[in-house]
Backbone as ProteinMPNN parsed JSONL, in Angstrom:
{"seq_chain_A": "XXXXXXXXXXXXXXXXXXXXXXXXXXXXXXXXXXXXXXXXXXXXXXXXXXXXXXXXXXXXXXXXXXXXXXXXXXXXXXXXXXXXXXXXXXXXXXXXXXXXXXXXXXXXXXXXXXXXXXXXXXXXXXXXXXXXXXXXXXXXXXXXXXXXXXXXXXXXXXXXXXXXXXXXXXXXXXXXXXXXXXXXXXX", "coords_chain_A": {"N_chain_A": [[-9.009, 60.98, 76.445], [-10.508, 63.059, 76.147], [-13.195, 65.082, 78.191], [-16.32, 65.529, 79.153], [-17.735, 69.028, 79.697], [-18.828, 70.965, 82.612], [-19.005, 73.045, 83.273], [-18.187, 76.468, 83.175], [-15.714, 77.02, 84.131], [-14.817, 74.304, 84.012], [-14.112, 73.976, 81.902], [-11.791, 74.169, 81.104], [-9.778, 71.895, 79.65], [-7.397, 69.286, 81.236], [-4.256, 68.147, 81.113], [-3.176, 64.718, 80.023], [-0.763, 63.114, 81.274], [0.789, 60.384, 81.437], [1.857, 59.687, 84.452], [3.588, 57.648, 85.303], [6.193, 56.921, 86.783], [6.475, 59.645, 87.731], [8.319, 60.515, 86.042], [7.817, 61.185, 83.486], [6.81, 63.646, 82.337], [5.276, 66.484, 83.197], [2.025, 68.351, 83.455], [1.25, 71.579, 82.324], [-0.031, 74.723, 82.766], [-0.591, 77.427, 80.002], [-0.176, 79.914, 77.895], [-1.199, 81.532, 74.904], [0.239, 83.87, 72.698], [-1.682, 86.531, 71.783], [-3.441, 87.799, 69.151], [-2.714, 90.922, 67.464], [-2.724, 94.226, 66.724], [-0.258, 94.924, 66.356], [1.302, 93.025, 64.998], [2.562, 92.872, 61.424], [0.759, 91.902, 59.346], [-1.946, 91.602, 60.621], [-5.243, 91.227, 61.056], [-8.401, 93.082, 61.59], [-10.701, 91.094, 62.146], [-9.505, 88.293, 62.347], [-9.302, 88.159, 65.524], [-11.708, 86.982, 65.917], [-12.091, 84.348, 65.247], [-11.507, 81.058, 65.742], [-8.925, 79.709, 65.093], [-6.459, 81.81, 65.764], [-6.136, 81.568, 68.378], [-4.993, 78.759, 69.039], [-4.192, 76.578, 71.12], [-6.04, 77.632, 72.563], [-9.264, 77.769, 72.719], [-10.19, 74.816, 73.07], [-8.369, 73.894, 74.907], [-6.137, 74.757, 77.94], [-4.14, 73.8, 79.505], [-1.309, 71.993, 78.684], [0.691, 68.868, 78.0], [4.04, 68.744, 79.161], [6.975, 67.538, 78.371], [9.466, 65.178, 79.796], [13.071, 64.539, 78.855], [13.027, 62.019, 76.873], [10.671, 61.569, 75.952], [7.582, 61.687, 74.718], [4.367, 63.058, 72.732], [0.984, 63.644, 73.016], [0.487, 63.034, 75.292], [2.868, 62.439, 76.671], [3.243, 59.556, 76.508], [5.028, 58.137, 74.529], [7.526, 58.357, 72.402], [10.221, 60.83, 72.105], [10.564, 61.572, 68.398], [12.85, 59.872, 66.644], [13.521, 58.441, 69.194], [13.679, 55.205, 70.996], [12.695, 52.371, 73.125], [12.142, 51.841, 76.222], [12.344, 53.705, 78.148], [12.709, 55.164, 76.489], [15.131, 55.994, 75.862], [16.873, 55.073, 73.805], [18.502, 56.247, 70.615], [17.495, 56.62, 67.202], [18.65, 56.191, 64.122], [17.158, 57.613, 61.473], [17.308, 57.664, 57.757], [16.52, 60.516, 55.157], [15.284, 59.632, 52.326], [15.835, 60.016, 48.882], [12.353, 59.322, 46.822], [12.561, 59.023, 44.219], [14.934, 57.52, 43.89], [14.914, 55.227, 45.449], [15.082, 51.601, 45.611], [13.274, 48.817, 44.146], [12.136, 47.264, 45.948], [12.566, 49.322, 48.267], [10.622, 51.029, 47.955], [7.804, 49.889, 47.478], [7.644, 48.722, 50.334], [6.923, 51.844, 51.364], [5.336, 52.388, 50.163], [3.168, 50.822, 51.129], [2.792, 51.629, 53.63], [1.82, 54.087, 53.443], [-0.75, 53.659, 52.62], [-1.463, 51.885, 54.543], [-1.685, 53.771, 56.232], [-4.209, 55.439, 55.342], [-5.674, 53.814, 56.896], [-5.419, 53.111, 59.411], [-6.477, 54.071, 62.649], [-6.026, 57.236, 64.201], [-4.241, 58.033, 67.246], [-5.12, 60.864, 67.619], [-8.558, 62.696, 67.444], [-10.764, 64.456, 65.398], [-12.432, 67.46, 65.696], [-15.845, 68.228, 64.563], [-17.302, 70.247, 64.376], [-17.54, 74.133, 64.954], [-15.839, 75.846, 67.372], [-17.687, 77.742, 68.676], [-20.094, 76.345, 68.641], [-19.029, 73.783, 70.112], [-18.744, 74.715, 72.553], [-21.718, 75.95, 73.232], [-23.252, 73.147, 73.234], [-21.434, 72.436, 75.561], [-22.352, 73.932, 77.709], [-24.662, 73.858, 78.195], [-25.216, 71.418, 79.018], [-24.991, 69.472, 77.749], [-22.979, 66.808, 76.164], [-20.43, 67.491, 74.663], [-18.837, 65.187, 73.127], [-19.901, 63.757, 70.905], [-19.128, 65.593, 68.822], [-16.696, 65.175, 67.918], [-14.143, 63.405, 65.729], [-13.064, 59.831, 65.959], [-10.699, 59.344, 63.367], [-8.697, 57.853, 60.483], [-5.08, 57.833, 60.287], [-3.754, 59.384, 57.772], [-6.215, 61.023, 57.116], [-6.258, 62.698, 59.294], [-4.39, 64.094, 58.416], [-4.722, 65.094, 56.416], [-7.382, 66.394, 57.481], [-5.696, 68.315, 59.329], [-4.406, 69.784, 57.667], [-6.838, 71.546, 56.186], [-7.695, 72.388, 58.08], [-6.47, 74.57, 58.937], [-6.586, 76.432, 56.77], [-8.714, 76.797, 55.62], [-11.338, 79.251, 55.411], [-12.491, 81.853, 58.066], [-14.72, 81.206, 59.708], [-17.738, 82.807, 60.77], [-20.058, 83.155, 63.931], [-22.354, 84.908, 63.263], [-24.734, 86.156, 61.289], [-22.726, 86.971, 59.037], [-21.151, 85.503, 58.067], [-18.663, 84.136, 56.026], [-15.118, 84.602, 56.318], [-12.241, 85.318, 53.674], [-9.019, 85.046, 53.138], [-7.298, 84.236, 55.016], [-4.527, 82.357, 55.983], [-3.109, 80.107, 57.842], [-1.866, 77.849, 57.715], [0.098, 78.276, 54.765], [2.373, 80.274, 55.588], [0.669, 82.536, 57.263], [-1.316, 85.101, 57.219], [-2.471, 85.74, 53.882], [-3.175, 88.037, 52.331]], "CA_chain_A": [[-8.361, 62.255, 76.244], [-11.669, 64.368, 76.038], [-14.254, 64.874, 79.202], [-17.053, 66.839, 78.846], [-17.415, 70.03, 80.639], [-20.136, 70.891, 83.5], [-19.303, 74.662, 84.245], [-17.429, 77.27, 82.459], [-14.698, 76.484, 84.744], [-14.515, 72.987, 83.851], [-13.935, 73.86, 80.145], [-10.188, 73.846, 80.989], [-9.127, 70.33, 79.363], [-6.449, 68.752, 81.849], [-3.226, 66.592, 79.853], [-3.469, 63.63, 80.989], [0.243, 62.533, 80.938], [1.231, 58.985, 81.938], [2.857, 59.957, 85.124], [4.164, 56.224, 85.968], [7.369, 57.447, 88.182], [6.671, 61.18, 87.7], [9.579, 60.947, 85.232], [7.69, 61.389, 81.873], [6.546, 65.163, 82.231], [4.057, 66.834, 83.824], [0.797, 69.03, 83.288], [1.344, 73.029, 82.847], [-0.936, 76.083, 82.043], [0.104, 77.945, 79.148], [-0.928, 81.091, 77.264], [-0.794, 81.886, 73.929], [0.296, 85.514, 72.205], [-3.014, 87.534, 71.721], [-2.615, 88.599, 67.865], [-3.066, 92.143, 67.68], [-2.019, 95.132, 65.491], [1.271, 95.294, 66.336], [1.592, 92.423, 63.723], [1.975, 93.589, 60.407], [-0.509, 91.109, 58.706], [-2.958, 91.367, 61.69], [-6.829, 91.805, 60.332], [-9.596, 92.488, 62.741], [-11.543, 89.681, 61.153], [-8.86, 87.135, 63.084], [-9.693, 88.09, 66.981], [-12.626, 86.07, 66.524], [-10.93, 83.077, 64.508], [-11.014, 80.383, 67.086], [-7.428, 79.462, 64.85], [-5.724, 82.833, 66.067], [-5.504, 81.355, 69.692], [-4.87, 77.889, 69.119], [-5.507, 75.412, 71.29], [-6.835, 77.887, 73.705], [-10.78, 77.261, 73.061], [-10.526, 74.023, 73.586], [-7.048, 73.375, 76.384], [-5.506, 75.116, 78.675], [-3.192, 72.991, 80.127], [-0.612, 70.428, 77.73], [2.221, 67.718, 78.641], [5.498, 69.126, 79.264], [7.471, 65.865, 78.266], [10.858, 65.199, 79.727], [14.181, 64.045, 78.558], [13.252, 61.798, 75.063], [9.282, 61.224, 75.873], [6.828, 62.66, 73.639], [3.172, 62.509, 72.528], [0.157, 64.242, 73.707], [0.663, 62.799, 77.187], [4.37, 62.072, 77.112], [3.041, 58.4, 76.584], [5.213, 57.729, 73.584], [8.535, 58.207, 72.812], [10.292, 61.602, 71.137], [10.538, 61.4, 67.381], [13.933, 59.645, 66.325], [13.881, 57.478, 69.685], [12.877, 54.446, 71.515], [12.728, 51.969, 73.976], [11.286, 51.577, 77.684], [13.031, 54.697, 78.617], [12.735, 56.264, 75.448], [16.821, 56.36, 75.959], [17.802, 54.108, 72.529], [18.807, 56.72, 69.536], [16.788, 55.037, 66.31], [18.882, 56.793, 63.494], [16.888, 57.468, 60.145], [18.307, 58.566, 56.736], [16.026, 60.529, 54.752], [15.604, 58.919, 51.076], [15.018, 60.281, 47.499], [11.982, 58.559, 46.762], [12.607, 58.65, 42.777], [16.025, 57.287, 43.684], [14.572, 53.756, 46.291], [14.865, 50.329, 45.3], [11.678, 48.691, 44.421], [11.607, 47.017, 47.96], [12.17, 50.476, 49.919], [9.302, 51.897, 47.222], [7.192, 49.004, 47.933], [7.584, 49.203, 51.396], [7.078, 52.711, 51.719], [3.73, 52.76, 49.681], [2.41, 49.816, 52.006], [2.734, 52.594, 54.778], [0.915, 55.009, 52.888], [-1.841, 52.774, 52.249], [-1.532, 51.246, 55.714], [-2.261, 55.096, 56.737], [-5.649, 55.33, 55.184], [-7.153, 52.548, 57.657], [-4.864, 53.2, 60.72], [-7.179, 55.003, 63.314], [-5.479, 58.068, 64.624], [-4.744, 58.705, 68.055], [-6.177, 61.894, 68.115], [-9.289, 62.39, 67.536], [-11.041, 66.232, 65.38], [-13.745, 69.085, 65.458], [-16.652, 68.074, 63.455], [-18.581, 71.396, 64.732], [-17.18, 75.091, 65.205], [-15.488, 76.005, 68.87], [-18.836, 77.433, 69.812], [-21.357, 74.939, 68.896], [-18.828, 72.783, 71.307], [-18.926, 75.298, 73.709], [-22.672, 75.747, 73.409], [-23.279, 71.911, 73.903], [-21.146, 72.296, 76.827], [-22.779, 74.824, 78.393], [-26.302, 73.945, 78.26], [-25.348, 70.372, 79.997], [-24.928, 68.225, 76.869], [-22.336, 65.583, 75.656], [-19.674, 67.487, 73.08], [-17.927, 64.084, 72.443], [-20.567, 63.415, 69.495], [-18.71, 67.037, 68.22], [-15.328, 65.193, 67.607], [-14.311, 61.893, 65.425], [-11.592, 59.31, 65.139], [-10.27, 59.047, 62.28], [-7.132, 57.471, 59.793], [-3.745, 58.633, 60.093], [-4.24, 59.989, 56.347], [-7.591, 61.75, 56.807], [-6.161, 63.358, 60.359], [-2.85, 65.001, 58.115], [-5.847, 66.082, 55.429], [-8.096, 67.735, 58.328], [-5.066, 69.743, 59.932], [-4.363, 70.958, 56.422], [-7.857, 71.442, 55.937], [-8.214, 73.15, 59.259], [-5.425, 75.835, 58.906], [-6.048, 77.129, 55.82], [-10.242, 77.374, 55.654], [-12.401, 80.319, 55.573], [-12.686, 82.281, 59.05], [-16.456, 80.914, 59.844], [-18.25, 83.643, 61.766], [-20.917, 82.564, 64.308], [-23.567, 85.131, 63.086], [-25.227, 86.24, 59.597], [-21.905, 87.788, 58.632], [-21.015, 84.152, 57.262], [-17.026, 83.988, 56.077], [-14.189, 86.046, 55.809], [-11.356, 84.361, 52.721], [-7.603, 85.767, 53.46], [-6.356, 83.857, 56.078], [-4.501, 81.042, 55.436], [-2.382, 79.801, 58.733], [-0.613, 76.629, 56.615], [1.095, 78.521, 54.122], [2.378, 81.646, 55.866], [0.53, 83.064, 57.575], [-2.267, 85.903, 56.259], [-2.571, 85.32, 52.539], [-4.623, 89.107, 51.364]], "C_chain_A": [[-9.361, 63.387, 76.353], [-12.621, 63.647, 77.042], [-15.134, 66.102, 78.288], [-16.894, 67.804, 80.208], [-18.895, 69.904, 81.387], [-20.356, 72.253, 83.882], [-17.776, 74.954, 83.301], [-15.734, 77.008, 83.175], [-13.954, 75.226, 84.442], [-13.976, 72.915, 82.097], [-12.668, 73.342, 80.108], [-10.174, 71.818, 81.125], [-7.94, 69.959, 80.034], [-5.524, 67.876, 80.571], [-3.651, 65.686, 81.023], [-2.149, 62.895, 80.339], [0.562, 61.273, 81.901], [2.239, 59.283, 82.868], [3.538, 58.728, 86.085], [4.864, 56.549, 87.104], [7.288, 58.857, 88.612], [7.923, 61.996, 87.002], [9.311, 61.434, 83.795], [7.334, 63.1, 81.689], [5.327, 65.219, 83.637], [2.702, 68.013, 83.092], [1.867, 70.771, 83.251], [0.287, 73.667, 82.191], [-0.222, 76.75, 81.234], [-0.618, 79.04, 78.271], [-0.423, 81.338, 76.088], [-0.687, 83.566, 73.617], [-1.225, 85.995, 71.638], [-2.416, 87.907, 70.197], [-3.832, 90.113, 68.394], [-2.803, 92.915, 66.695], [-0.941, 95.582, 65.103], [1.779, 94.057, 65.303], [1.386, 92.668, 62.786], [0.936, 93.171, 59.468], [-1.633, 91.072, 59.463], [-4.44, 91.915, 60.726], [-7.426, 91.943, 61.578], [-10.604, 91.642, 62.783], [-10.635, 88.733, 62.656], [-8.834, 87.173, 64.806], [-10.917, 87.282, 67.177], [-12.883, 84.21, 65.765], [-10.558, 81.487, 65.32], [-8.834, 79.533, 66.406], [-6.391, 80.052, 65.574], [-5.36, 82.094, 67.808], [-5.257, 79.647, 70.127], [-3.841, 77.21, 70.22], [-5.936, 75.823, 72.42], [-8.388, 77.268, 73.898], [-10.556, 75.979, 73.014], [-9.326, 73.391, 74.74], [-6.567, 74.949, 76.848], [-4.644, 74.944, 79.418], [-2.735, 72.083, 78.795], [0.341, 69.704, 78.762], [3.076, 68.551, 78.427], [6.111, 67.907, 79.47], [8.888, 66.16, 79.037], [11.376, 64.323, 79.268], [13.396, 63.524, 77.271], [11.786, 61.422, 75.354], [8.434, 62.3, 74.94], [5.242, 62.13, 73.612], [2.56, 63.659, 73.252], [0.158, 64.13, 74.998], [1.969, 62.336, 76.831], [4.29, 60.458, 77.301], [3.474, 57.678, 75.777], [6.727, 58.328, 73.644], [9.072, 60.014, 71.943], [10.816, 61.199, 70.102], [12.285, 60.995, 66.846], [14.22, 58.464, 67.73], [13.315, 56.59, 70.432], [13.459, 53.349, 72.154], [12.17, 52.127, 75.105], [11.227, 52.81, 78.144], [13.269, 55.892, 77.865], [14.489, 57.072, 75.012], [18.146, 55.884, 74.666], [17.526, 55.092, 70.971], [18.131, 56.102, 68.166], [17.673, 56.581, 65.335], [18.498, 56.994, 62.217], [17.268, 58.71, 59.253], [16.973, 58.773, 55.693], [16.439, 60.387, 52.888], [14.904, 59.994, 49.999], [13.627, 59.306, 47.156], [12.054, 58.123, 45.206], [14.371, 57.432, 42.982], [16.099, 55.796, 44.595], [14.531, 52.965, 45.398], [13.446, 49.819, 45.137], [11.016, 48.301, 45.685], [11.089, 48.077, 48.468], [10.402, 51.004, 49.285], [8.071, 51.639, 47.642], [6.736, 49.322, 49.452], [6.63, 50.39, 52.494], [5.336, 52.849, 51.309], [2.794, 51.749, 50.677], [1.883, 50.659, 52.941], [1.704, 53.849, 54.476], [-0.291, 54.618, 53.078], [-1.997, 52.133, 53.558], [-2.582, 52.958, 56.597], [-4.212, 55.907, 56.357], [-6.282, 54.781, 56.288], [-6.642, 52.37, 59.086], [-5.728, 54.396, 61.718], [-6.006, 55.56, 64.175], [-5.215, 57.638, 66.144], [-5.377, 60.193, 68.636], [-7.331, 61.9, 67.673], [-9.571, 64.451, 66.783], [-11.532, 66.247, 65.631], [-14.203, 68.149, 64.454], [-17.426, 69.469, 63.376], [-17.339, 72.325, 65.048], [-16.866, 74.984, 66.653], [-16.972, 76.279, 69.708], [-19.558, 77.077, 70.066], [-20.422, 73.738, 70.333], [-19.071, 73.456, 72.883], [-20.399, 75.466, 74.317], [-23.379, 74.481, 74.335], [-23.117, 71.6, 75.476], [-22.024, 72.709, 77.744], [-24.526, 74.596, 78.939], [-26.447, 72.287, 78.732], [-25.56, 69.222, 78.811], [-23.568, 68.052, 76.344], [-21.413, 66.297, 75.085], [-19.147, 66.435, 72.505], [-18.828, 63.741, 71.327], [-19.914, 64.209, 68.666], [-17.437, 66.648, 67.743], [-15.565, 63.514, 67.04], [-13.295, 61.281, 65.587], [-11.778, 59.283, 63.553], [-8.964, 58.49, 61.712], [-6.103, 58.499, 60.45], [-3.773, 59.61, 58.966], [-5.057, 60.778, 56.577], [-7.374, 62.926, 58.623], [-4.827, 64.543, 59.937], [-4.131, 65.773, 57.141], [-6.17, 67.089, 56.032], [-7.083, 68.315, 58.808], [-4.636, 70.916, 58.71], [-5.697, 72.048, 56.059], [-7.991, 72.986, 56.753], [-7.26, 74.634, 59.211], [-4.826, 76.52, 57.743], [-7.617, 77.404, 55.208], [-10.502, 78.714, 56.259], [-12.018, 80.855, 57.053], [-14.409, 81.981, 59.345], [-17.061, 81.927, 60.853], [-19.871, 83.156, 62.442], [-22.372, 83.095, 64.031], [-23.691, 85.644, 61.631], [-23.755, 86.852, 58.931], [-20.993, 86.477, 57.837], [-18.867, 83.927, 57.559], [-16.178, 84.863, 55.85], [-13.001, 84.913, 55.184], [-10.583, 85.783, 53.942], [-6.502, 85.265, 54.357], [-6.341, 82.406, 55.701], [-3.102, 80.32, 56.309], [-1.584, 78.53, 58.274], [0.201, 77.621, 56.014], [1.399, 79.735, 54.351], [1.845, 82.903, 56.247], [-0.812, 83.867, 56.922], [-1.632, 86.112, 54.697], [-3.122, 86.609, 51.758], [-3.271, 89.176, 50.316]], "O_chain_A": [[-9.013, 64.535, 76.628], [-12.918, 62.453, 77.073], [-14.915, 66.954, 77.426], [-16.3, 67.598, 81.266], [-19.822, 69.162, 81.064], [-21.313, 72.71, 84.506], [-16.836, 74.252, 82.93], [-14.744, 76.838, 82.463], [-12.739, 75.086, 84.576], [-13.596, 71.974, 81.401], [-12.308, 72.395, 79.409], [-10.384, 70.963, 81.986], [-7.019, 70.363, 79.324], [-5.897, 67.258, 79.574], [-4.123, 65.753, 82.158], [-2.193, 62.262, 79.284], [0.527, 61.397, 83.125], [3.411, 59.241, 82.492], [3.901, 58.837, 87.256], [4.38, 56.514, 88.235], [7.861, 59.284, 89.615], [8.379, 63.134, 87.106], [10.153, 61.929, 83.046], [7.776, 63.64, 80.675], [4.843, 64.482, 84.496], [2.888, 68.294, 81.908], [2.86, 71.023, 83.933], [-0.246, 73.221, 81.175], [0.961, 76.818, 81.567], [-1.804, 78.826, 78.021], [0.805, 81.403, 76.021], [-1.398, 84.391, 74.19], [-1.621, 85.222, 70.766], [-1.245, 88.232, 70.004], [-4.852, 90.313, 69.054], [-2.607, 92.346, 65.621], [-0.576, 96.256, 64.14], [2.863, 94.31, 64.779], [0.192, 92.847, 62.546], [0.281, 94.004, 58.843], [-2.521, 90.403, 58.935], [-4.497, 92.835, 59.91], [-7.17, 91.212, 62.534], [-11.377, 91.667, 63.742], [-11.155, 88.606, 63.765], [-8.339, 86.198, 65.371], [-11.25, 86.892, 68.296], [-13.708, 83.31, 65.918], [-9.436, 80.984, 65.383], [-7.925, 79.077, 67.099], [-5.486, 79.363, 66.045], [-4.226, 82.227, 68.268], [-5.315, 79.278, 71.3], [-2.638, 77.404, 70.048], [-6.247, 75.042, 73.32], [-8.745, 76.542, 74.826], [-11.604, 75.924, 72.372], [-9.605, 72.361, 75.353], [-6.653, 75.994, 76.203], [-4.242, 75.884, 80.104], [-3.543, 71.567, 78.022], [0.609, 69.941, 79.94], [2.945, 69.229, 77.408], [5.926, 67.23, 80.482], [9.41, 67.269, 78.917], [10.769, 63.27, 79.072], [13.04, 64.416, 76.5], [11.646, 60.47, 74.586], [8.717, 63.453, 74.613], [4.847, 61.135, 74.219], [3.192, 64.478, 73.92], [-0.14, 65.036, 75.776], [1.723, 61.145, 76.637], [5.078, 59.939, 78.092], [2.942, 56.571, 75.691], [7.172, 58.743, 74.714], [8.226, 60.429, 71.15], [11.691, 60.364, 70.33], [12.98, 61.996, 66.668], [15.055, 57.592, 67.493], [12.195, 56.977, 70.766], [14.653, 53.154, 71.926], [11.276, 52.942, 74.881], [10.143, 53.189, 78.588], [13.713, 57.005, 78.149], [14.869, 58.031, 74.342], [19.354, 56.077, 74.526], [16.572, 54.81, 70.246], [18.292, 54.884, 68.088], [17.457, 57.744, 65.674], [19.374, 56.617, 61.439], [17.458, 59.903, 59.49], [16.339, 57.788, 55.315], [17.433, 60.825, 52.311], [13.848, 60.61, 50.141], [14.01, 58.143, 47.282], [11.661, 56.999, 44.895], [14.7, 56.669, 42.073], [17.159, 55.172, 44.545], [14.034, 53.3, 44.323], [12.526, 50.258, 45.826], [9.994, 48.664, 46.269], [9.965, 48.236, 48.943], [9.385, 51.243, 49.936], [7.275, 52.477, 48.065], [5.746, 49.986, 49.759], [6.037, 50.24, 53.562], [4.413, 53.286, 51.997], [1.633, 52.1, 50.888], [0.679, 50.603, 53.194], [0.96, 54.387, 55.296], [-0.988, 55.329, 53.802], [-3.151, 51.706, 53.583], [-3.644, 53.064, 57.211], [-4.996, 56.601, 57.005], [-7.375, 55.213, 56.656], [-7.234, 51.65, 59.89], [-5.557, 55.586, 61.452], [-5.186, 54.844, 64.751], [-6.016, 56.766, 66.481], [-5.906, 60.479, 69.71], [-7.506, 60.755, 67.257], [-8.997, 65.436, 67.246], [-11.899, 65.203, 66.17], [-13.508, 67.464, 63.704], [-18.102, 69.754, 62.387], [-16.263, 71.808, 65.351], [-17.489, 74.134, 67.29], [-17.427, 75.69, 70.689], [-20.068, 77.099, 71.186], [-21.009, 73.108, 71.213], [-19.426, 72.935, 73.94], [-20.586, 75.258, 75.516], [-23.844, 74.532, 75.474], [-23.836, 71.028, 76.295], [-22.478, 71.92, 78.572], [-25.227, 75.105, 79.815], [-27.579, 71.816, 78.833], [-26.236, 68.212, 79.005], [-22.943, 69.073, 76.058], [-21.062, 65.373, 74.352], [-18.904, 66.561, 71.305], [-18.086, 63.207, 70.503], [-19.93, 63.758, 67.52], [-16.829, 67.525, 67.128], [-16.401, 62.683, 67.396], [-12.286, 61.966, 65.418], [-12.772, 59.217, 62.83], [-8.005, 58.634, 62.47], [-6.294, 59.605, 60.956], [-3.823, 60.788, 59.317], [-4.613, 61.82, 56.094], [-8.235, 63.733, 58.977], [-4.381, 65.45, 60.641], [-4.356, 66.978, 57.254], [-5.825, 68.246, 55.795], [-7.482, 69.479, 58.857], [-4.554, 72.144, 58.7], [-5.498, 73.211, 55.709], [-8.239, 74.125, 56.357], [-7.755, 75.703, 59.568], [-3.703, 76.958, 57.491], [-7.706, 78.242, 54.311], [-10.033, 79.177, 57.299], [-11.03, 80.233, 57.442], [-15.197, 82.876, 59.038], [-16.691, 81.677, 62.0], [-20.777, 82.839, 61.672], [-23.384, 82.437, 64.274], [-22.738, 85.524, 60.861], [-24.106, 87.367, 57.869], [-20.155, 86.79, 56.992], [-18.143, 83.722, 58.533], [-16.431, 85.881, 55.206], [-12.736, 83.885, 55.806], [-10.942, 86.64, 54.749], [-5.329, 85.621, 54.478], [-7.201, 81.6, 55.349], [-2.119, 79.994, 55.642], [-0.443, 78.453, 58.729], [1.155, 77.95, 56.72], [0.92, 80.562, 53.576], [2.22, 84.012, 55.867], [-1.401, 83.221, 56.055], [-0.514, 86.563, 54.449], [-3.527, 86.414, 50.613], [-3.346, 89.787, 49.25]]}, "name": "protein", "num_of_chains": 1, "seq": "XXXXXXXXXXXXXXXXXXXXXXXXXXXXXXXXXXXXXXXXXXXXXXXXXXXXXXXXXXXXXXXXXXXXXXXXXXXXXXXXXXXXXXXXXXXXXXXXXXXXXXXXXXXXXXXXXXXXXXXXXXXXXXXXXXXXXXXXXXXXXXXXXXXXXXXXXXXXXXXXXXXXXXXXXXXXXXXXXXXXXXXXXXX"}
């Protein structure tokens, strides 16, 4: 899923969707909204946020899945269905969990606990956008810059990730206030 880059050009990360028949999706370019001041929470702190333009610094291109495919590459099925074709309805009923049988409880905590030690398929950031970009740039490796990790410890870091500090790349350190999980700017 991750190349390294060789030229500022090359930064742009390709999807790489499983195009078996050319039926699961395809590749597009895509641009995100620029925040600005015409939002009423906008800071000037967050133009240099690599959050604010997410997942520009590191893609430029995603999967555009069709019909019931899903996943980062359209290599999986969309959420509720499955089969070959991704064409078989799977219907689930969401449960009280004070109100499950000890089985479903059982069950359910296995999954939890199964989720600790299940390596992700994706893969984070260990380093800021422009230490990766740096790396890039100067003809070294970023894949040391990203880890696998659990299922569990990959729902932690996106919490983690979208609701930390603003890290600024020079002596000017952090800016608190922004807190993209729970709504947005937080002052």
């Amino acid at each position: 899923m991750y190349k390294s880059f060789k030229s500022e050009k090359q930064r742009m990360l390709s999807c790489t969707t499983r195009l078996h028949d050319g039926n699961r999706g395809q590749c597009h370019e895509f641009t995100v909204r620029r925040w600005n001041v015409t939002y009423s929470h906008f800071k000037e702190f967050q133009k240099e946020d690599d959050r604010s333009l997410w997942p520009n610094p590191l893609y430029t291109r995603v999967c555009k899945c069709n019909a019931n495919f899903g996943g980062y590459d359209c290599g999986d099925c969309e959420f509720g269905y499955h089969g070959t074709n991704c064409d078989q309805k799977t219907i689930l009923k969401r449960k009280n969990f004070q109100t499950m049988s000890d089985e479903e409880t059982d069950r359910y905590m296995r999954y939890v606990n199964l989720s600790r030690f299940a390596i992700s398929d994706y893969m984070v950031t260990t380093a800021a956008y422009d230490e990766i970009r740096n790396e890039s740039d100067h003809g070294g490796d970023p894949t040391g810059l990203f880890s696998n990790i659990p299922v569990h410890n990959l729902f932690v870091w996106m919490h983690y990730y979208s609701t930390r500090y603003t890290f600024f790349p020079d002596e000017r350190g952090t800016q608190s206030g922004i807190d993209v999980a729970h709504g947005g700017l937080c002052i």
